[in-house]
C-alpha positions as CSV (number, residue, x, y, z in Angstrom):
1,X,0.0,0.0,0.0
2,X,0.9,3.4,-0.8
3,X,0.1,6.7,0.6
4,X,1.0,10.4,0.8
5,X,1.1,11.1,4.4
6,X,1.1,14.9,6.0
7,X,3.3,15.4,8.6
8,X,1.1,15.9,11.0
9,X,-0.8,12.0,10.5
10,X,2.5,10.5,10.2
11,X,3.4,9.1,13.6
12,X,0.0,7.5,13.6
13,X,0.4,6.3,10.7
14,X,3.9,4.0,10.9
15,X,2.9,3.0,14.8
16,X,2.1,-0.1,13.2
17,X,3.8,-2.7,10.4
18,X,6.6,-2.2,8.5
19,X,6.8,1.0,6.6
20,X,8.9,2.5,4.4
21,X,9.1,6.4,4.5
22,X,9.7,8.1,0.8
23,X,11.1,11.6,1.4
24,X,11.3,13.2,-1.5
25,X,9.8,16.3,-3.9
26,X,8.0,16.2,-7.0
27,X,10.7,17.7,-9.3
28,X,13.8,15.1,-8.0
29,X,14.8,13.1,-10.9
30,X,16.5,10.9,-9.1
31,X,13.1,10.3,-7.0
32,X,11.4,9.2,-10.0
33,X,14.0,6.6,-10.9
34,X,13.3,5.0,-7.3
35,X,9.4,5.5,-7.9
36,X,9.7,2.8,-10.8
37,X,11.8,0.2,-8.3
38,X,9.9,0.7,-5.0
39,X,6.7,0.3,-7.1
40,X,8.4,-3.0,-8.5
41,X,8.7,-4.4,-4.7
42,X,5.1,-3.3,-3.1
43,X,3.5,-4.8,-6.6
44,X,5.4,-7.8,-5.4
45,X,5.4,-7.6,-1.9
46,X,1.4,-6.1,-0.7
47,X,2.0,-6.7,2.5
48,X,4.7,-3.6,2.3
49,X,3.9,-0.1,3.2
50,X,5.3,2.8,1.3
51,X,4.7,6.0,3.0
52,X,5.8,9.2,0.3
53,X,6.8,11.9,2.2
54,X,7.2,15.4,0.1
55,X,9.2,17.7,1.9
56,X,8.1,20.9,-0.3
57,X,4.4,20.3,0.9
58,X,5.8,19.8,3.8
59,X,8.9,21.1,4.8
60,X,8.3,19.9,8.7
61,X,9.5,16.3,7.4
62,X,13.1,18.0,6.2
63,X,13.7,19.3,9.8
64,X,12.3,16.6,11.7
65,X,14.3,13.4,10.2
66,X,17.4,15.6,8.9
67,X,17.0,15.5,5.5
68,X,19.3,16.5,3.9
69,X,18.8,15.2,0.0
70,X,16.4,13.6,-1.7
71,X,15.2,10.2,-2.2
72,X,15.7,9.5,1.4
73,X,14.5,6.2,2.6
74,X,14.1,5.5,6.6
75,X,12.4,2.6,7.3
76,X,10.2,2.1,10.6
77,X,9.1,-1.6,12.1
78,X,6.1,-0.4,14.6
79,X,6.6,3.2,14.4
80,X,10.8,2.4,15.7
81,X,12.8,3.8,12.8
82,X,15.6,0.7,11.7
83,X,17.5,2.2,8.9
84,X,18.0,4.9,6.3
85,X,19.5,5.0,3.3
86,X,19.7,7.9,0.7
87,X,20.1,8.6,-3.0
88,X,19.1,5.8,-6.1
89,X,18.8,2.5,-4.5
90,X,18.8,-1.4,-6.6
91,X,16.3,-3.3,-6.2
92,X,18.7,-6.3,-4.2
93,X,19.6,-3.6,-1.9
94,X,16.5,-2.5,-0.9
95,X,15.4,-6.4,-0.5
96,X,18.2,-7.0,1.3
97,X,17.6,-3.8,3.9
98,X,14.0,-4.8,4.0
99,X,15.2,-8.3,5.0
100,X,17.3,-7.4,7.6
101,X,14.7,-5.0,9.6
102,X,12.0,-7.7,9.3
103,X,14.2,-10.8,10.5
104,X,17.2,-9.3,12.1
Protein backbone atom coordinates (compact mmCIF):
# COMPACT_ATOMS: atom_id res chain seq x y z
CA UNK A 1 0.00 0.00 0.00
CA UNK A 2 0.93 3.37 -0.84
CA UNK A 3 0.06 6.71 0.56
CA UNK A 4 1.04 10.36 0.76
CA UNK A 5 1.09 11.14 4.40
CA UNK A 6 1.07 14.93 5.99
CA UNK A 7 3.29 15.37 8.57
CA UNK A 8 1.09 15.88 11.02
CA UNK A 9 -0.82 11.96 10.51
CA UNK A 10 2.53 10.52 10.25
CA UNK A 11 3.41 9.14 13.55
CA UNK A 12 -0.03 7.47 13.61
CA UNK A 13 0.43 6.25 10.66
CA UNK A 14 3.85 4.00 10.86
CA UNK A 15 2.86 2.97 14.85
CA UNK A 16 2.12 -0.11 13.15
CA UNK A 17 3.80 -2.68 10.44
CA UNK A 18 6.56 -2.21 8.49
CA UNK A 19 6.80 0.99 6.55
CA UNK A 20 8.89 2.51 4.40
CA UNK A 21 9.06 6.38 4.55
CA UNK A 22 9.73 8.15 0.81
CA UNK A 23 11.11 11.57 1.45
CA UNK A 24 11.27 13.18 -1.49
CA UNK A 25 9.83 16.28 -3.92
CA UNK A 26 8.00 16.23 -7.03
CA UNK A 27 10.69 17.69 -9.30
CA UNK A 28 13.77 15.07 -8.04
CA UNK A 29 14.80 13.14 -10.85
CA UNK A 30 16.46 10.88 -9.10
CA UNK A 31 13.11 10.33 -6.98
CA UNK A 32 11.40 9.22 -10.04
CA UNK A 33 13.97 6.56 -10.92
CA UNK A 34 13.30 5.03 -7.30
CA UNK A 35 9.44 5.46 -7.90
CA UNK A 36 9.74 2.84 -10.75
CA UNK A 37 11.76 0.19 -8.26
CA UNK A 38 9.92 0.74 -4.99
CA UNK A 39 6.70 0.29 -7.07
CA UNK A 40 8.37 -2.96 -8.47
CA UNK A 41 8.69 -4.37 -4.69
CA UNK A 42 5.12 -3.33 -3.11
CA UNK A 43 3.50 -4.77 -6.65
CA UNK A 44 5.44 -7.82 -5.37
CA UNK A 45 5.43 -7.65 -1.94
CA UNK A 46 1.37 -6.14 -0.75
CA UNK A 47 1.98 -6.68 2.55
CA UNK A 48 4.72 -3.64 2.29
CA UNK A 49 3.94 -0.09 3.16
CA UNK A 50 5.34 2.83 1.27
CA UNK A 51 4.72 6.00 3.01
CA UNK A 52 5.82 9.21 0.26
CA UNK A 53 6.78 11.92 2.23
CA UNK A 54 7.15 15.45 0.11
CA UNK A 55 9.21 17.66 1.93
CA UNK A 56 8.14 20.87 -0.30
CA UNK A 57 4.36 20.29 0.91
CA UNK A 58 5.78 19.77 3.78
CA UNK A 59 8.89 21.07 4.82
CA UNK A 60 8.34 19.91 8.74
CA UNK A 61 9.55 16.35 7.39
CA UNK A 62 13.07 18.01 6.19
CA UNK A 63 13.66 19.31 9.82
CA UNK A 64 12.33 16.59 11.74
CA UNK A 65 14.31 13.45 10.20
CA UNK A 66 17.42 15.56 8.94
CA UNK A 67 16.97 15.45 5.54
CA UNK A 68 19.33 16.51 3.91
CA UNK A 69 18.83 15.23 0.05
CA UNK A 70 16.40 13.58 -1.66
CA UNK A 71 15.24 10.22 -2.20
CA UNK A 72 15.72 9.47 1.37
CA UNK A 73 14.53 6.18 2.58
CA UNK A 74 14.10 5.50 6.56
CA UNK A 75 12.41 2.58 7.27
CA UNK A 76 10.20 2.14 10.62
CA UNK A 77 9.06 -1.64 12.10
CA UNK A 78 6.06 -0.43 14.62
CA UNK A 79 6.60 3.18 14.44
CA UNK A 80 10.75 2.41 15.73
CA UNK A 81 12.83 3.85 12.80
CA UNK A 82 15.57 0.74 11.69
CA UNK A 83 17.47 2.18 8.87
CA UNK A 84 18.00 4.92 6.30
CA UNK A 85 19.49 5.00 3.29
CA UNK A 86 19.70 7.89 0.66
CA UNK A 87 20.15 8.65 -3.00
CA UNK A 88 19.14 5.83 -6.08
CA UNK A 89 18.85 2.53 -4.48
CA UNK A 90 18.84 -1.39 -6.64
CA UNK A 91 16.31 -3.30 -6.20
CA UNK A 92 18.71 -6.31 -4.16
CA UNK A 93 19.65 -3.55 -1.95
CA UNK A 94 16.52 -2.46 -0.94
CA UNK A 95 15.36 -6.43 -0.51
CA UNK A 96 18.24 -7.01 1.30
CA UNK A 97 17.58 -3.82 3.93
CA UNK A 98 14.01 -4.84 4.04
CA UNK A 99 15.20 -8.32 5.02
CA UNK A 100 17.35 -7.44 7.59
CA UNK A 101 14.75 -4.97 9.59
CA UNK A 102 11.99 -7.68 9.30
CA UNK A 103 14.25 -10.80 10.54
CA UNK A 104 17.18 -9.26 12.10
Amino acid sequence: MTVYIPEEEFDETVKEGFWIADFCTDHCGPCKILDLVLGEIIYDNPEINLAKCDIEKSPAYAERFEITGTPTLIFFLDGEKKAEMSGIQTRETLELTISEVLFG
